[in-house]
C-alpha positions, 0 to 999 in steps of 0.5 A: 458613371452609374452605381451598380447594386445586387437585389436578391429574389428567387429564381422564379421571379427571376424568370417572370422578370425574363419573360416580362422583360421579352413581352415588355421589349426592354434591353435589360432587367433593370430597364424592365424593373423601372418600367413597371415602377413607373407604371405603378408610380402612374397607377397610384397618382392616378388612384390618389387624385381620382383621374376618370378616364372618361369625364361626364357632364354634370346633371342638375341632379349633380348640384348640391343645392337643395339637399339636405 
């Protein structure tokens, strides 16, 4: 059974969840809320470890040795 809590915010971002929650195409606000939660937790792995999108090849201009 799921446990049930109240989270106290303004009517204005309640309606921006209400319209996120339309444009995200989620049954329910709290559908919505842990959707962007997980898009944020991505976000900052991502962030965190330095995922690059688009990998490059290495140049010799790259390696280390020889520099000072």
């Amino acid at each position: 059974m799921s446990q049930h809590t109240t989270v106290k915010v303004s009517k204005e971002t309640a309606s921006k969840l209400a319209a996120l929650q339309k444009v995200l195409n989620t049954r329910t606000m709290d559908e919505t809320i842990a959707l962007l939660v997980r898009k944020r937790r991505i976000e900052a792995i991502e962030l965190a470890f330095g995922s690059d999108k688009r990998p490059r090849e290495f140049s010799e201009e790259d390696r280390l040795e020889g520099r000072s």
